[in-house]
C-alpha positions in Angstrom: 0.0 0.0 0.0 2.8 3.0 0.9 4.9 1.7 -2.0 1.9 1.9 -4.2 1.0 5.6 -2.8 4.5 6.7 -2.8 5.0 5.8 -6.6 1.4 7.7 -7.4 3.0 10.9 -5.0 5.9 10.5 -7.6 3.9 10.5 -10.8 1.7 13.5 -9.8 5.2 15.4 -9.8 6.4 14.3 -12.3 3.1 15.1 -14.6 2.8 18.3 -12.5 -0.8 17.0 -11.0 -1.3 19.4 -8.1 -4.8 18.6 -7.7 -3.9 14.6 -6.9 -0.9 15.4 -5.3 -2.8 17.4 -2.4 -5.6 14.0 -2.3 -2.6 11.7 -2.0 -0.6 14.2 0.7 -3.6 13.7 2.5 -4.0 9.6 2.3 -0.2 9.4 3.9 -0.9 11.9 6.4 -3.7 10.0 7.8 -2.1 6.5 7.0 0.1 7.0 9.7 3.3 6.9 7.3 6.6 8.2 8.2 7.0 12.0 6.9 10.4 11.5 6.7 10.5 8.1 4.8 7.3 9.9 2.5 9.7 12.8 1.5 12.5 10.9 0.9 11.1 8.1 -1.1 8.6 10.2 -2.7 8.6 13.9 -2.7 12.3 13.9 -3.6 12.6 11.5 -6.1 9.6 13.1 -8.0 11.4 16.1 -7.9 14.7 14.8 -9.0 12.8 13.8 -11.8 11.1 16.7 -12.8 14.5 18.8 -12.3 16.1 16.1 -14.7 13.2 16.9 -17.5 13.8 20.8 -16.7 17.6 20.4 -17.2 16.9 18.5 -20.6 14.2 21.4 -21.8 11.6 18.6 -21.6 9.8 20.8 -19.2 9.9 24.7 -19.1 9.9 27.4 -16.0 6.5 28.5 -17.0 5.0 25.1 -16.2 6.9 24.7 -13.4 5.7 27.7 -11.3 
């Protein structure tokens, strides 16, 4: 189940999906899951991600912000 979640928090990211991202923030926050462990197995590696499509020009600042 927190695998699962944690690679759906990483895919709303990565397709800049706020509106999921704030419904699946939500589901770990009441599972009882580790912020910690949720940031860095989620959040960051999502973000890595998008940084690594901004740095290729996959993704541009407008769509970022």
């Amino acid at each position: 189940m927190t695998d699962d979640l944690f690679s759906k928090i990483r895919e709303a990211i990565v397709v800049l999906d706020d509106e999921s991202l704030v419904d699946f923030t939500d589901e770990i926050i009441n599972s009882g899951v580790d912020p910690l462990e949720a940031i860095q197995k989620a959040y960051v590696v999502g973000i890595r991600k998008v940084g690594e499509l901004f740095e290729s020009g996959e993704y541009f600042l407008p769509e970022l912000v």
